[in-house]
N, C-alpha and C positions, 0 to 999 in steps of 0.2 A: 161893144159890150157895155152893160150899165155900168156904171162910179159911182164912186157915193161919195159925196162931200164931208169934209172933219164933222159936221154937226152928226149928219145920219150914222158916222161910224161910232162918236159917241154915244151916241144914244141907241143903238144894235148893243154895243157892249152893255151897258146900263143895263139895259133890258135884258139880256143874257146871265150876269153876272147875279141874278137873282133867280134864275132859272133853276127850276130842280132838273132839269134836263142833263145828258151827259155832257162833257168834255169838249168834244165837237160840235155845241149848239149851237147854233146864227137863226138869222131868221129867213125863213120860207116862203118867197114870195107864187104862190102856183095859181092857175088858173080854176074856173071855178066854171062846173058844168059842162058847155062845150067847149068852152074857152073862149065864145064871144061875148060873155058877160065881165062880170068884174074882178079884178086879180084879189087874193086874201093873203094875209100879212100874218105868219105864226110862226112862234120859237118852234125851231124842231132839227130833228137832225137830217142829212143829206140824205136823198132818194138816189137809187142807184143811175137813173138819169138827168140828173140836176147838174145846171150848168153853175159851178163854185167863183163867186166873186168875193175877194177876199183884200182888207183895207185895214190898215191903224188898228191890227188885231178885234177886226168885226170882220161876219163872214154871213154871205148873205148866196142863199140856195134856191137858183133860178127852174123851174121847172121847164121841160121845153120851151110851152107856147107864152110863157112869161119871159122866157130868155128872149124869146123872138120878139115881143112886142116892145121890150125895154133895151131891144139892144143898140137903140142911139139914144139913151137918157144919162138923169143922171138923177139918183135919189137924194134928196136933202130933208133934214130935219128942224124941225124947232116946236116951241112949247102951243097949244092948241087953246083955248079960250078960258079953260077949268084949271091949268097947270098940267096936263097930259103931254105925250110926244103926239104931236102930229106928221108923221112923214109925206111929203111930195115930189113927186116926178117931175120933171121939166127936162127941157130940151139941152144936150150936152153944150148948147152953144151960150144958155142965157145962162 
C-alpha cells in the first residue's frame, strides 16, 4: 500500500485545509485514460471505489489502477523551483 512520508502528509493537509471542498477532502490520485498514461493529482472527495490511505491527518484517495501501480511506493513532498509543492513517488525502500 502507498505511505506517504511527514513532508507529503503536510502538505495534503495544506493543500486541503484551503479547499472549499467538504470535510472528508484528501487528495485523489486516479488514473488518467486507459490508465497506461499518467496518474493526476486533485482535491476531492472519495469515489465509491477508491482505495483510502490515511497519515498525520492527510488522506489520500487511490483509484483502483493508481492503487495498483503505487502499491509498493511511497509519496514524498517538497517545495518545487517557484515555491510550489512538488509531490514524488519513489520506491518504499529508498
Amino acid at each position: 500500500m502507498l505511505t506517504l512520508t511527514a513532508n507529503a502528509a503536510q502538505a495534503i493537509r495544506d493543500l486541503t485545509a484551503g479547499s472549499s471542498e467538504p470535510e472528508d477532502s484528501g487528495v485523489r490520485i486516479s488514473s488518467q485514460g486507459n490508465g497506461e498514461g499518467s496518474l493526476v493529482l486533485t482535491i476531492d472527495r472519495p469515489h465509491p471505489t477508491d482505495e483510502v490511505v490515511e497519515a498525520e491527518g492527510a488522506r489520500v484517495y487511490l483509484d483502483p489502477v493508481a492503487a495498483s501501480v503505487l502499491e509498493d511506493k511511497k509519496l514524498d513532498a517538497g517545495a518545487d523551483d517557484k515555491g510550489g509543492v512538488a509531490f514524488r513517488v519513489a520506491d518504499q525502500s529508498t
